[in-house]
N, C-alpha and C positions, 0 to 999 in steps of 0.2 A: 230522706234527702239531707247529705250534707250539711252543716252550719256554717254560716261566712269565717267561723276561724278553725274549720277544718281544715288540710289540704290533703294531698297526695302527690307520693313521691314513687319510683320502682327502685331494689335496691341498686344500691351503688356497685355492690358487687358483681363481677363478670358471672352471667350464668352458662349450664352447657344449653344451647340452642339445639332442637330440632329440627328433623330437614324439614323445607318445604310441602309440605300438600298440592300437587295439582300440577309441579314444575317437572317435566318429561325431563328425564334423565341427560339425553342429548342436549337439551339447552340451558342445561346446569353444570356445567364445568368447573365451580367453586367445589371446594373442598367438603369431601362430605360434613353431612349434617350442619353446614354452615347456614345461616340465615345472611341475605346478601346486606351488605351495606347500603346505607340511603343516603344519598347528598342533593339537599332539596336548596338550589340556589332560586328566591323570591327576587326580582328587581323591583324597584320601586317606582309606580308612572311610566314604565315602559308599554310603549303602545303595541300594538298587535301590528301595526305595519313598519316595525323600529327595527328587524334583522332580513337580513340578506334572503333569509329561509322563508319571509315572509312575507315577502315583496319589496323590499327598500334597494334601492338603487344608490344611493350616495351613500350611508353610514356602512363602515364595514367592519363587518362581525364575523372573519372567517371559521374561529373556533365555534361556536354554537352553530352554523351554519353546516359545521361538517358532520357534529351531532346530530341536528335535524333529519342528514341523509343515510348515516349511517344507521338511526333509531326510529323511533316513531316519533311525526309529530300530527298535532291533531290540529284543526283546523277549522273546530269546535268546541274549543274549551274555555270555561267563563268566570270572571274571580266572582267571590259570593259578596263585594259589593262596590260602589263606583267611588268609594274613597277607603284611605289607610286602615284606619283600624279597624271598621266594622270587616272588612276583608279579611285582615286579618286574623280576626276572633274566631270568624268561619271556617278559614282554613284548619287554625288550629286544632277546633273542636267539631267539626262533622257538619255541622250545624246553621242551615240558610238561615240569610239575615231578619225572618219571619220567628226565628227561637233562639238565637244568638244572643249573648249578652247583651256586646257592645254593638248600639246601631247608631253612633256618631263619631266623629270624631272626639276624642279627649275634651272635656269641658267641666268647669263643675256643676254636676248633680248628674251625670252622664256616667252609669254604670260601668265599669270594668273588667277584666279575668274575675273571676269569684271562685271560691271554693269547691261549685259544683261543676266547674269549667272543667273538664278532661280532654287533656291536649294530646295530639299524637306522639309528642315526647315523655308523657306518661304510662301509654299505650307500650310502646317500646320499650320502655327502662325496665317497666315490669318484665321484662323478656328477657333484661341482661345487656340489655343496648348502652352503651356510654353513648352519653347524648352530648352536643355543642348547640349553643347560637350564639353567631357571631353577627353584629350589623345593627342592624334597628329593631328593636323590640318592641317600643312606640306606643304602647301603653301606660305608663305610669303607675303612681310617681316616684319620684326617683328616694325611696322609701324602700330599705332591704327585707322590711317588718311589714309588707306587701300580699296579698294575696295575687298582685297582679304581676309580682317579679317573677322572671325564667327561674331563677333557682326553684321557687315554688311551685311552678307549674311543669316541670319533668325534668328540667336543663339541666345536669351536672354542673356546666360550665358553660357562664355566659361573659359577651367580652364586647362591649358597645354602648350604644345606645339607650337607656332602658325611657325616657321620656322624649313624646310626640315633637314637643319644640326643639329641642335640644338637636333632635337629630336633620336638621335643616341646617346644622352647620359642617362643613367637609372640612375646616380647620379648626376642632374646638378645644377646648383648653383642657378639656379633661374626657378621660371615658372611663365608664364601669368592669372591673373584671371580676364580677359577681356581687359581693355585698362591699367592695372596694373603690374606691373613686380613686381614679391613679392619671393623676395631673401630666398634661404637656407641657412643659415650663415653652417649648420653643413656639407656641402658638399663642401664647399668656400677649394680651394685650391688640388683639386683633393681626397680629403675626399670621402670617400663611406659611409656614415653616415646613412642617408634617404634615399631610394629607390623609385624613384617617381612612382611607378604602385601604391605602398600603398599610397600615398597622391592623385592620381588622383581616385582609387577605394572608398577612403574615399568621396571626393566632388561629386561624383555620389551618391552614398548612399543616401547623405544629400539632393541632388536635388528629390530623388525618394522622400523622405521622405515629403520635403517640400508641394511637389503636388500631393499627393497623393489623394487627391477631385477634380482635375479636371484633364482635358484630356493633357498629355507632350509626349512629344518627348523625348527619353535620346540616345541619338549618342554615343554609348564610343568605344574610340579609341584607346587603349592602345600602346605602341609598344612592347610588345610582338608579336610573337617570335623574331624580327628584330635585328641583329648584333646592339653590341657586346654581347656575350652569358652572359651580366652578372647575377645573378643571386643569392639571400641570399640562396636559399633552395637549389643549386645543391647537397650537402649530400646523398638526398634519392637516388640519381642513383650512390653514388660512389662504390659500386659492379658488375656496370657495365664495358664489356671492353670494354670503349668509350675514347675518347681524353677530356680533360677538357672542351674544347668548346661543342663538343655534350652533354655534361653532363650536362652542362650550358641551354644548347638550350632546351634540355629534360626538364629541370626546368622550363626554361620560360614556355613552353607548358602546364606545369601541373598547374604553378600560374595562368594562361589565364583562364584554368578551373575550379582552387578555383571563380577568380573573378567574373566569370558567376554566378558560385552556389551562391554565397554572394549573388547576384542581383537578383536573386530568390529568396533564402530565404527573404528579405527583402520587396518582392511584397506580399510575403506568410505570412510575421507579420505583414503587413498591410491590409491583407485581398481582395489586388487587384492584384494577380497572374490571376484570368480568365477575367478580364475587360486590362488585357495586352498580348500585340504582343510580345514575345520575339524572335529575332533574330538572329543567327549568321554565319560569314561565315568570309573572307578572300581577300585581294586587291590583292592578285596574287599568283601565285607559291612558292615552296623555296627557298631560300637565302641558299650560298657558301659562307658566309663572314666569315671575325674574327676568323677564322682554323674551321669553321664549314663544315662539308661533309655530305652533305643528304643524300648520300647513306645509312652513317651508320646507318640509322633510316627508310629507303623507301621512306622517305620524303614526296614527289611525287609519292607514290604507285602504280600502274602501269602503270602509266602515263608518256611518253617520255617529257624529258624537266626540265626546273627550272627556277626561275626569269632571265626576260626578254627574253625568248623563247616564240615564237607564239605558238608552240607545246602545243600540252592537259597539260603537266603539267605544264606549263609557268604560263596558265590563266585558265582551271577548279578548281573550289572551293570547300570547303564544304559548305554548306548551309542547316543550320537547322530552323527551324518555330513552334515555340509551343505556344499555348495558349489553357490552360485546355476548354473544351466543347466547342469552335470552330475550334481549327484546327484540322482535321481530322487527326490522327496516318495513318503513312505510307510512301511509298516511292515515290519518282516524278522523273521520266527520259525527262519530257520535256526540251529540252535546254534552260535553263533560265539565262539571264544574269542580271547582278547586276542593269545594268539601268530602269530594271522593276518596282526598289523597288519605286520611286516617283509617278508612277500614281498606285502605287495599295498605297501606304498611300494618295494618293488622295483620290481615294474610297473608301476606307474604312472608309474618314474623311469627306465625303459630300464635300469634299473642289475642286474646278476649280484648275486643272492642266492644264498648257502652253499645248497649240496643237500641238507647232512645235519640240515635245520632239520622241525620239524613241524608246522608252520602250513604254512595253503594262502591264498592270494591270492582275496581278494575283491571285486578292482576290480571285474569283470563286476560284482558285485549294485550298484555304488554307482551303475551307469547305466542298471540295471533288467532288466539281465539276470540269470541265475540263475549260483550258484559250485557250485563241487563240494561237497559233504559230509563231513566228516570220518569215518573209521568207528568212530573212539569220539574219546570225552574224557576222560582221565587228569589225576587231581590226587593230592597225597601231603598229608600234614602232618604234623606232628613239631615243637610248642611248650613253653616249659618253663612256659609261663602259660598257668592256666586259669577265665576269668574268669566269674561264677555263671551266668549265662543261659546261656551258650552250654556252658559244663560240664552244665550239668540239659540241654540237647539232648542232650547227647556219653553222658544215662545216665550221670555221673558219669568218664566216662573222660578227659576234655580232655586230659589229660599224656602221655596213652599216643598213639603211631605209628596213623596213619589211613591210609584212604586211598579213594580213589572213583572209578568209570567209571561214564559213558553212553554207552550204542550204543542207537544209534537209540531211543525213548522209556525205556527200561530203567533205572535207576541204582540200581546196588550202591554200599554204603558200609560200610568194616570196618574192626572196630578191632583191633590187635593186644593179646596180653596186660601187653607192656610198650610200653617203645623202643627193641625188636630188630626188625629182620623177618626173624631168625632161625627164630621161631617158625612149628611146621606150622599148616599151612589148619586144620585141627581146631581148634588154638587162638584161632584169630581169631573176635570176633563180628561176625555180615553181615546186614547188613538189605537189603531188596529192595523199589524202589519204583517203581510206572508214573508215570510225569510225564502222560502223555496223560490220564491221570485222574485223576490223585491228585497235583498240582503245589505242593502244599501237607504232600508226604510224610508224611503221618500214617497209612497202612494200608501195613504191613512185609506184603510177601506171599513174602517170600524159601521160609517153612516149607511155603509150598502149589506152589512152583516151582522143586526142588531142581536140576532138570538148569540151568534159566537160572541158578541163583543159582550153581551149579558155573562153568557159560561164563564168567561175569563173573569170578569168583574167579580162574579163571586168565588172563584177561586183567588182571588188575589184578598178578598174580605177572607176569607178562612182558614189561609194560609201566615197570617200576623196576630202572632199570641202575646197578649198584655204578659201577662208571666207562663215561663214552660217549666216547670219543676222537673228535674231529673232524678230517674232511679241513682242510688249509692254507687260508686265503683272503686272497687280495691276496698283499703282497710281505711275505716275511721279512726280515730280515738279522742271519745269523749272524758276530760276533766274538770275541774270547778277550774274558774278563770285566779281564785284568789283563793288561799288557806289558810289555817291559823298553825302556826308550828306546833308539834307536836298531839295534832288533833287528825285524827283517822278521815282520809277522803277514800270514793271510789272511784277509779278510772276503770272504763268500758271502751272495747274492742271491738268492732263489728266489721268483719270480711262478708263482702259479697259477691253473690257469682252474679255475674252480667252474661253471661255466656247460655248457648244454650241447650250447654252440655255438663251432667254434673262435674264435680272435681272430687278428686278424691286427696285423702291426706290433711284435709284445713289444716292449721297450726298456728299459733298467735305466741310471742313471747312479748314482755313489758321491760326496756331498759327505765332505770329509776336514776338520778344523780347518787352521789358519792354520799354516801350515810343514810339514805332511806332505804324505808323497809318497805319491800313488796311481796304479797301472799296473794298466790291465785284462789281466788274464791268459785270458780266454775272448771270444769276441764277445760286446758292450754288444744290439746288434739283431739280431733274425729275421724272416723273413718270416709267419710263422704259428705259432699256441699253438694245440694240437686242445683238445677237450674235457677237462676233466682231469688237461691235462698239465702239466709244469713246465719253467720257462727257467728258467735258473740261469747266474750271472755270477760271476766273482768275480776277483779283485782284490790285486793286494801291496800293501798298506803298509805305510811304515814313517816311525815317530814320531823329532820328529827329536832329535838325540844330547843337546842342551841343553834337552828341554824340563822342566818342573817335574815332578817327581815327588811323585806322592801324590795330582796333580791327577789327575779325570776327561773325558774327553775325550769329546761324544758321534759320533756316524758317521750318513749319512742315507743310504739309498738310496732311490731316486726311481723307480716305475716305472710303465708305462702303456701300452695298447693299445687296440682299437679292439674293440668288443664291439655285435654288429648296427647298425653303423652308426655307433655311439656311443662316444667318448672314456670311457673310464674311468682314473682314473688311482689310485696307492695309494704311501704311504710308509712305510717300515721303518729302526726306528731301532735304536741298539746303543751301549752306555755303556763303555769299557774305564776303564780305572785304570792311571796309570804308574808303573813304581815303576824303580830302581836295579838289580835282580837280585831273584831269586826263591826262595824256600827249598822244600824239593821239597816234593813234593803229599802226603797218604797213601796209602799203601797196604794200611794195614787196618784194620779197625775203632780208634780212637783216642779218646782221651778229646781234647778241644778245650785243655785246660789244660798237655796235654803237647804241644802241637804250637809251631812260632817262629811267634809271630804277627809278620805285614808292618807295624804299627800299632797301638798301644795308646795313647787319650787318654783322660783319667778327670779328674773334677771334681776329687777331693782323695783324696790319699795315689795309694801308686800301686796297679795292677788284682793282686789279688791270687791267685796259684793257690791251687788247696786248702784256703787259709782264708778267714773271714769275721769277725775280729773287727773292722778297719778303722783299726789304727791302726799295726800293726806292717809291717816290713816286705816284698816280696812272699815270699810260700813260709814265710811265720810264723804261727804262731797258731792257733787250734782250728778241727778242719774244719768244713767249710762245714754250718750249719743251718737250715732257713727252716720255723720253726711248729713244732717241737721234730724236724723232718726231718733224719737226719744224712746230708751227702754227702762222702766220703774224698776226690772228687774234685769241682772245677768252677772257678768264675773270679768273686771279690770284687770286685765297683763299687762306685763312689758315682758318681748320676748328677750334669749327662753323663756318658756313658762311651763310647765304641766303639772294638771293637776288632776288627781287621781280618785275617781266615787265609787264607793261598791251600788252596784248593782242589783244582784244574785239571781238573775235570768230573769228579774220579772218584770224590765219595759221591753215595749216595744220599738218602740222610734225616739229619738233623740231630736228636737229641731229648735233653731237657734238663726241667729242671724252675724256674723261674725266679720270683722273689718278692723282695719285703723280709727282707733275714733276721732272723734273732733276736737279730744286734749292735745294732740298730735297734731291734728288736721290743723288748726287753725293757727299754731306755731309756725308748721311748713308742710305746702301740699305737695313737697316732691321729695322729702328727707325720706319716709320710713318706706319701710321693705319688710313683710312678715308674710309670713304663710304657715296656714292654720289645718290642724288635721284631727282628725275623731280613732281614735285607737280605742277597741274591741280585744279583750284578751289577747292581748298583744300584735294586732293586726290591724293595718292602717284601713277606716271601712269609709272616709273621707278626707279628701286633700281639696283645700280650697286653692289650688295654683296660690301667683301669686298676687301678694296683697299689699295696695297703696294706700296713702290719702286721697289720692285723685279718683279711683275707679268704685264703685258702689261696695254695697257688704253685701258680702255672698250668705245666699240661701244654704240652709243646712237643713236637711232631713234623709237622717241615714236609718236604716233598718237595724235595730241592738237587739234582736230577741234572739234570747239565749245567754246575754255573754254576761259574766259577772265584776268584770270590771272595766269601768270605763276611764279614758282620760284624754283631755282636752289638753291639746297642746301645739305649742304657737312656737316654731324657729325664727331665728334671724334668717331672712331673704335673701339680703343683698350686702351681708359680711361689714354691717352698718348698725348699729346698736342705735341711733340719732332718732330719737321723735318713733319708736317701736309700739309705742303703749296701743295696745290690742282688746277689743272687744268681743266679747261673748253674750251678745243681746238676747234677753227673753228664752234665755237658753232651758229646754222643758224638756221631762222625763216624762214620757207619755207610758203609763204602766197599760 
């Protein structure tokens, strides 16, 4: 299994694509041995009764409406879960929100992408695919040095969004175009100048444009329809008798379906409209935000529910699929959920999809043949917000731990009595509803059919894994997190086949920086990788005796095989840190304030142990307090700050308690602004959001095993250096 500061990437380089498997010569009019393009447009809070195609009578959405008739659209199709990012994580990776990373929304102590996360844009790139996203990313945090950023997780090119809060604004002052923050000077100050759906619709375009000769991916993620309803074009509905928010919301809806059209039209002047996938569909239910009422619209069309409801309209979506002369015109009622989408752009791209994913491939239905059926569908939820409509569904429960399956027409839905799933079956309440008849879940038949509402229960208990460990996919490369110059390390290569057909050819190469020396110590090629199995390389280097210490250095391994005929190739990176000599590791549980840190820089005075008053010198002054919190033990900032401990892979967890303290706090409980993060050989493995004097000190406990160098480190927030002095309470190396 991977380690949180592994990742994976496919190369950058165009590969040649093989043709299709299974795609009848007549409904493949691309160019031979082309692999088809994929344009997977996600809206954000669009409801399943929000287009024209889908019942809606007032909003109008003529471009996806004319996709829906000319493609398939299904009528059955379900996000993997009833709010943003756990949805999202699903989608990306295969994987119902019962083994998915992310099962909440962004919060701290609320897992993220991780290392072992393999995204459909990973899947693809290994293929040759140039990949985009463009829109909301919505993970976090907005840290390039992320396991949870698009660049890391398959995106060549990403251009938005990359953090949950941030993307709630349609006029923001800046966006990301990859490890770049590239400012709107004309929205600086609460300006509505620029509209960023037009700047993220323009950087799609241009990516369409660019790759248009070989095989991409384009992911766009705009946040339409999602609070706040702002919108330049609401006008066309002002005849309507709507509230200004639905007026708003109705615009967003109608711009969602200018952007589509544009992204058509653009595949159509360039001549690759039938050599592409287009896609569309929806990460959940509707939003009741920012004076918006979905009623006034149907929203959710007949469908009981709305964001964060297990209920059909919680989490059924639209979902349209067109591509001229293969995707067959018509309709699909198989239940299909979003986590399908990765192994059917597997197949479709010749490309090795992860085994231990739970989606099933749906290419067969998009050329009018039939897919397999899932034997159920699993969703969880667990929100700290519970917004009125959808709370009056929930029975008042909204904040409490959910959760829901369907097997075959059947769907259980249960709430637990808090947000444990601690608690026995007996405490949970379960409602029991036929979809065949009752699609609109209003007749709870659980109390007249206790053996089925039993079956469900315990498939819904077995279907939610505390932790899911994943087989490896693509190439690793393991190095020490920290070296001593001129002193001999080994990095180790490990490709594996996930497939479940051997490969032949493995190969692994090692890029080194400008003056190290690398010797392959094992054979670089083999003739053949079975199913399953792993090559593994590895390699001396050594950093040469003059180089800069302090500097980080990264390492690339390269590797690639032939997979049914087809080129795949994968890259694995690894970041050391070089220092002069090293101070030994722990070996037992340690307070962080008693250990020789490698580096300590701090904005003003210097990093203090044990105290926190900020002015005296270190190892002076009254112990550490954050919120009237007393800690005998931890480490006084002022941000910046970081400060740098070796490691050498032998704790395990790191936990601490970190805030503004009370040298700060009692000065002024509205000046300072810091936020705090735990970096793992060079990988942010916590972000405390942000941090006040006013709001408590957040819990820290991140998982380190494995990494050899750690650092604590504390930005300026709010571009306000005033009253920063930051705490690191009780902060403990649990070996």
């Amino acid at each position: 299994m991977p380690t949180r500061r592994q990742f994976l990437a496919g190369s950058a380089a165009a590969l040649a694509v093989a043709a299709i498997p299974g795609v009848p010569v007549s409904a493949a009019p691309r160019a031979a041995g082309r692999a088809p393009n994929i344009v997977l447009v996600l809206a954000d809070d669009l409801g399943y009764g929000e287009l024209g195609a889908y019942g809606q009578e007032k909003i109008r959405t003529p471009r996806i409406d004319a996709l829906a008739a000319e493609g398939l659209r299904f009528t059955q199709a379900y996000s993997p879960g009833p709010v943003c990012a756990p949805s999202r994580c699903s989608l990306l990776t295969g994987l119902h929100s019962g083994h998915a990373t992310v099962w909440q929304n962004p919060a701290v102590g609320v897992p993220l992408l991780g290392s072992g996360d393999i995204t459909f844009a990973e899947v693809l790139h290994a293929r040759g695919y140039r990949t985009g996203c463009f829109g909301k990313w919505g993970f976090g945090p907005e840290a390039t040095n992320s396991h949870s950023h698009p660049n890391r997780r398959g995106f060549e090119e990403f251009y938005g969004y990359i953090d949950h809060g941030h993307a709630h604004q349609y006029y923001p002052s800046y966006l990301w175009h990859n490890g770049e923050k590239k400012q709107i000077p004309e929205n600086v100050n609460n300006a509505k100048k620029v509209y960023a759906t037009d700047l993220i619709e323009q950087r799609a375009l241009d990516f369409v444009g660019a790759h248009a000769d070989e095989p991409f991916l384009l992911f766009l993620t705009p946040t339409l329809p999602h609070a706040p309803s702002d919108s330049p074009d609401a006008n066309q509905y002002a005849s309507e008798p709507w509230s200004g928010a639905v007026k708003g919301h109705a615009a967003q809806v109608s711009r969602l379906d200018t952007l589509v059209g544009k992204v058509v039209d653009k595949l159509k002047a360039l001549g690759i409209e039938q050599d592409t996938l287009v896609l569309v569909t929806s990460d959940n239910g509707p939003h009741e935000e920012g004076g918006f009422d979905p009623r006034a619209v149907k929203a959710n069309g007949p469908l009981r529910g709305y964001k964060r409801n297990l209920y059909e309209g919680g989490v059924r979506v639209p979902l349209v699929a067109w591509q001229p002369g293969t995707v067959q015109p018509g309709t699909s009622t198989r239940p299909t959920p979003l986590i399908d989408l990765l192994p059917t752009f597997a197949e479709l791209s010749a490309a090795p999809a992860p085994k231990d994913i739970d989606g099933i491939s749906v290419a067969p239905l998009l050329g009018g043949a039939s897919a397999p059926a899932h034997p159920h569908l699993y969703w969880t939820r667990l929100d700290q917000y519970a917004n009125t409509l959808a709370n009056t569904e929930d029975g008042g429960r909204g904040t409490r731990l959910a959760e829901s399956v369907r097997k075959d027409n059947l769907k259980a839905v249960r709430f637990a009595p808090g947000t444990q799933r601690v608690a026995a079956d007996s405490q949970w309440h379960v409602e029991l509803y036929d979809l065949a008849t009752d699609p609109g879940e209003e007749n709870d038949i659980a109390a007249a059919n206790p053996q089925k509402t039993a079956d469900l229960t315990a498939l819904m208990r077995s279907s939610w894994s505390d932790t899911y460990p994943r087989a490896p996919y693509g190439v690793r490369l393991e190095v020490p997190g920290v070296v001593v110059r001129g002193e001999k390390i080994t990095a180790k290569a490990v490709l594996t086949n996930v497939s479940a057909s051997a490969w032949s050819n493995p190969r692994a190469r090692l890029t080194v920086p400008d003056g190290w020396q690398a010797r392959a110590t094992t054979a670089e090629t083999a003739a053949q990788l079975a199913a399953g199995a792993s090559f593994t390389v590895t390699w001396e280097v050594t950093p040469p005796a003059g180089a800069a210490v302090g500097t980080a250095f990264t390492l690339r391994a390269d590797a690639s095989a032939t997979h049914q005929g087809a080129d795949v190739r994968f890259n694995g990176r690894g970041t050391v840190e070089l220092f002069a000599s090293l101070p030994q590791a722990p070996t037992a549980d340690t307070y962080l304030s008693d250990l020789t840190w490698l580096s300590a820089a701090n904005a003003w005075g210097p990093v203090e142990r044990d105290a926190s008053n900020g002015k005296q010198a270190a190892g002076d002054g009254t112990p550490i307090s954050i919120k009237g919190e007393r800690h005998t033990k931890g480490l006084g900032v002022h941000a910046p700050s970081d400060i740098a401990f070796h490691l050498g892979g032998r704790v395990k967890r790191v936990t601490a308690k970190v805030g503004i303290d009370d040298f700060s706090r009692k000065q002024s409980s509205t000046a300072g602004g810091t936020r705090a993060r735990v970096v793992g050989d060079g990988l942010v493995l916590f972000d405390s959001g942000a941090l006040t004097a006013a709001n408590a000190s957040k819990p820290v406990d991140v998982d380190v095993t494995g990494v050899r160098l750690l650092r604590l480190v504390v930005v300026d927030n709010n571009a306000d250096g005033t009253l920063d002095h930051t705490s690191w309470g009780s902060a403990m190396a649990r070996v």
